[in-house]
N, C-alpha and C positions, 0 to 999 in steps of 0.2 A: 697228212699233207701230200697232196700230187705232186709229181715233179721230177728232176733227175738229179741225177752224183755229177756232180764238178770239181775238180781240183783244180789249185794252185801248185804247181813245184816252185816249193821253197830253194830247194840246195839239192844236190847229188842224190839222188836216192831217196829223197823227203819231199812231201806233197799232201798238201791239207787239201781233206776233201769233205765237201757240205752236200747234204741234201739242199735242192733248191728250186724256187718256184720262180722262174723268169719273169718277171714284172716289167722289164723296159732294155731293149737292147739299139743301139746307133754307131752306124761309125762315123763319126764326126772329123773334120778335116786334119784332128793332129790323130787322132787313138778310136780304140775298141772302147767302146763302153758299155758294160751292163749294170743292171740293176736289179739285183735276189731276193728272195725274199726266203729267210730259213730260218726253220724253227727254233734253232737256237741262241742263234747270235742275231734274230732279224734281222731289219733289211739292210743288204751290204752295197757297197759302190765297186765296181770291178774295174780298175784301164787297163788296156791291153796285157790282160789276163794277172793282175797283181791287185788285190785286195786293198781300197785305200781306206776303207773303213767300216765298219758294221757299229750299229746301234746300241748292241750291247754292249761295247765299252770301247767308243770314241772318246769318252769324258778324258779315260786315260793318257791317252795322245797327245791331248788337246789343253787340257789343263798341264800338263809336264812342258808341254812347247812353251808355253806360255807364260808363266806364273812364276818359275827359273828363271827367267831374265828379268821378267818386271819387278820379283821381290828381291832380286840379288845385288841389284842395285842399290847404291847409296840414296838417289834422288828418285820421285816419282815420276814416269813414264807421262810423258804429253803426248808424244807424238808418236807413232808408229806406221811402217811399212810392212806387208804384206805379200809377198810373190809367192802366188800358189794361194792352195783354202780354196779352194770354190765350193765346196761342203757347209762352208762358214763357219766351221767349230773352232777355229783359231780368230776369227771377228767373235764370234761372242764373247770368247777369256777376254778377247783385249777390252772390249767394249763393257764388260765386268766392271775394271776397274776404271773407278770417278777420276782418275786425276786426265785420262786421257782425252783431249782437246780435239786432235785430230786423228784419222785412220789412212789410210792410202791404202788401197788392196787391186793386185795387179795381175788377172787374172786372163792367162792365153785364152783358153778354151771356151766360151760361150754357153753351148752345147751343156757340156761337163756342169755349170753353174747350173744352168735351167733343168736338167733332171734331179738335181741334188734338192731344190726349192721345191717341185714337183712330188718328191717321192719322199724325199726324208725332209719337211718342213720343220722337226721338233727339232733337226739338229741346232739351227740359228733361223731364232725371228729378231734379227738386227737389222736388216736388209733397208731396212729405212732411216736408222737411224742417220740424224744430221751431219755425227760425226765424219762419219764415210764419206770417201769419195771413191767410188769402184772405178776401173779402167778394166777393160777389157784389149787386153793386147800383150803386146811381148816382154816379160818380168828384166830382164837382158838390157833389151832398147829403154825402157823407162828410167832403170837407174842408170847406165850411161848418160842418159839427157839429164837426169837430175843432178846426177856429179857436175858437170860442164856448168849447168846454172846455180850450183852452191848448195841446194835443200842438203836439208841434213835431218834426221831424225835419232829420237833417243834409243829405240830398239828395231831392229830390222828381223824379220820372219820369215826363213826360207822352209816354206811348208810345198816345198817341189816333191815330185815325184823320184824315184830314184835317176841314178843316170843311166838311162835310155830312153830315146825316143829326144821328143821337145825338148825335156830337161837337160840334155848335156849340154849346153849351153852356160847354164846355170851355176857348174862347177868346171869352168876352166878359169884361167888365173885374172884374164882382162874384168871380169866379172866381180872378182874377190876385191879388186883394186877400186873397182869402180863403187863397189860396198862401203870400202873405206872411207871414201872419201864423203858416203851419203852420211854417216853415223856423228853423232855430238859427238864431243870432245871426250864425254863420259858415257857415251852413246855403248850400244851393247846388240849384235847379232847374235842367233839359235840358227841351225841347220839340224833338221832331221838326218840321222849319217849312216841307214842301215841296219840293219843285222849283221854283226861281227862274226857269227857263229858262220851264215852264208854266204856274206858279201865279206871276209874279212880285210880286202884292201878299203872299203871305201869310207871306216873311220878315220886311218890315218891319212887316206887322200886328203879327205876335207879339212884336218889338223894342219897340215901341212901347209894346205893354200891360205889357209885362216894366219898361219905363224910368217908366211909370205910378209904381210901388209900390219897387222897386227901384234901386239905384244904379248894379250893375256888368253891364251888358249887352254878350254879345260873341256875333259866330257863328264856326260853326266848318263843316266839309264833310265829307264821303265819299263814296266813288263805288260806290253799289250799284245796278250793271246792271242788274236785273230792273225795277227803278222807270223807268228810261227819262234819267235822267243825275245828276248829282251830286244829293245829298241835304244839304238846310242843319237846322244844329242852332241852335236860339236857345238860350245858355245864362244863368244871372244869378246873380247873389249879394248877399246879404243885406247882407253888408260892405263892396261894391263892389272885392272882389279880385279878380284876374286868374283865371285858368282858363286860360293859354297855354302856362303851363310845367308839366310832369309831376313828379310827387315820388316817383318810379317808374323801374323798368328792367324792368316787366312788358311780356313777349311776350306775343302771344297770335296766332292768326289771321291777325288782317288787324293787329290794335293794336300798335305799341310806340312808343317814345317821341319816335321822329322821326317817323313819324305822327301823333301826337297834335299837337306843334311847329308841324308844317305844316299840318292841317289850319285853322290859323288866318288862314291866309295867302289872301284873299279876292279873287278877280280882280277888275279894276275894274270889269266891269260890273253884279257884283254890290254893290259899292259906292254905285255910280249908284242901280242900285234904292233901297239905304238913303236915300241921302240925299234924290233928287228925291221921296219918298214921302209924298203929303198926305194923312195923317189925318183920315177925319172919324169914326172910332169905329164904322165899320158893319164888321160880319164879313165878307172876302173869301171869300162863298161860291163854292167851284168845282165846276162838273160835269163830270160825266164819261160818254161812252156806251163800250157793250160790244156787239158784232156777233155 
């Protein structure tokens, strides 16, 4: 394979680096984007220099974002919102499952969708489907206005990017509020929350904004490689129910239901983080450089 070494820095001193073969690069009006192509994890999505997925195990991501909240629930998932996903692997899970009526998916970047349809097509052929209603624009201003006019939906999807850039928006507190009030009664938001290990404020950030407005806050984990070590999910509910147990004996991938079980199971020093974690309401913004 022709090509060059690129890296990602992970954390202090830690930086994954790929062979790669440049397939698609743009700067589009919010971010950097490229599109890799490497031989081991195929073709990958890069924004501003942070790895938002590779082919060889999106499923992971993407079925844990997903499959956690709709099987953790008591009742089946009709309706759902989407902020973030332009890769569409978080619209396929949802669109997976039969019970779901409608989708709402609310996505800034334009750009970021159209190379993703482009280059990685196997990730999601739903694009059509009826359920959808795509919006292209700002995940922020939509649930604000949907708060104000009543919508509610049974599971909400924050498949954003970390906080920087666009997305800190996304995790400040008027946002959390305005979540609350989009979600059913038994209603249930996911927030992708980080790498603990490199970003360690920014699980208990989102814990905290989630216990702001809501009752029932819990995390959960997955281990997708390409990110550089396990991935924390902040999940909550409206009614303050559990999400630990699955109502399900759905396979999938990487998902089934003793995964889902375990993934609740938090090592202690992820624990630590939670609890030694002072609050003072400012976004743990993190950076990242690319070589």
């Amino acid at each position: 394979m022709t090509g060059y070494w690129w890296s990602e820095r992970i954390g202090p001193g830690f930086a994954h680096s790929y062979q790669v073969e440049l397939l698609y690069e743009e700067r589009t009006p919010y971010q950097h984007l490229f599109v890799f192509k490497t031989p081991l994890w195929g073709r990958a999505l890069v924004l501003d220099g942070v790895v938002q997925l590779t082919l060889a195990d999106e499923y992971i991501y993407h079925e844990m974002m997903v499959h956690v909240p709709f099987l953790g629930r008591k009742r089946p998932v009709r309706s759902a919102l989407i902020i973030g996903g332009a890769d569409g692997g978080t619209l396929r899970e949802v669109l997976s499952h039969e019970s779901v009526e409608r989708v709402v998916m609310v996505e800034l970047d334009r750009q970021v969708l159209v190379a993703c349809q482009k280059y990685m097509p196997e990730v999601c052929q739903c694009w059509d489907d009826p359920r959808l209603e795509l919006i292209i624009g700002d995940g922020a201003k939509y649930v604000e206005e949907a708060a104000s006019r009543g919508e509610q939906f049974d599971c909400i999807l924050l498949d954003s990017t970390d906080p920087v850039g666009p997305a800190i928006c996304l995790f400040e507190r008027p946002f959390h509020e305005n979540i609350a009030k989009c979600l059913a009664d038994d209603g249930v938001v996911v927030r992708q929350s980080g790498l603990p290990r490199t970003m360690p404020k920014v699980m208990p950030f989102v814990m905290k904004r989630f216990e702001d407005v809501m009752p029932g806050v819990q995390v959960y984990r997955a281990p997708v490689a390409a990110y550089g070590d396990e991935m924390a999910f902040v999940i909550a509910t409206k009614d303050g129910a559990s999400c630990a147990l699955p109502n399900s004996n759905l396979v999938g991938r990487y998902y089934n239901p003793e995964c889902h079980k375990a993934a609740f199971s938090l090592p202690t020093w992820w624990k630590r983080l939670i609890d030694e974690y002072e609050d003072d309401g400012t976004v743990p913004i993190e950076t990242v450089d690319c070589f």
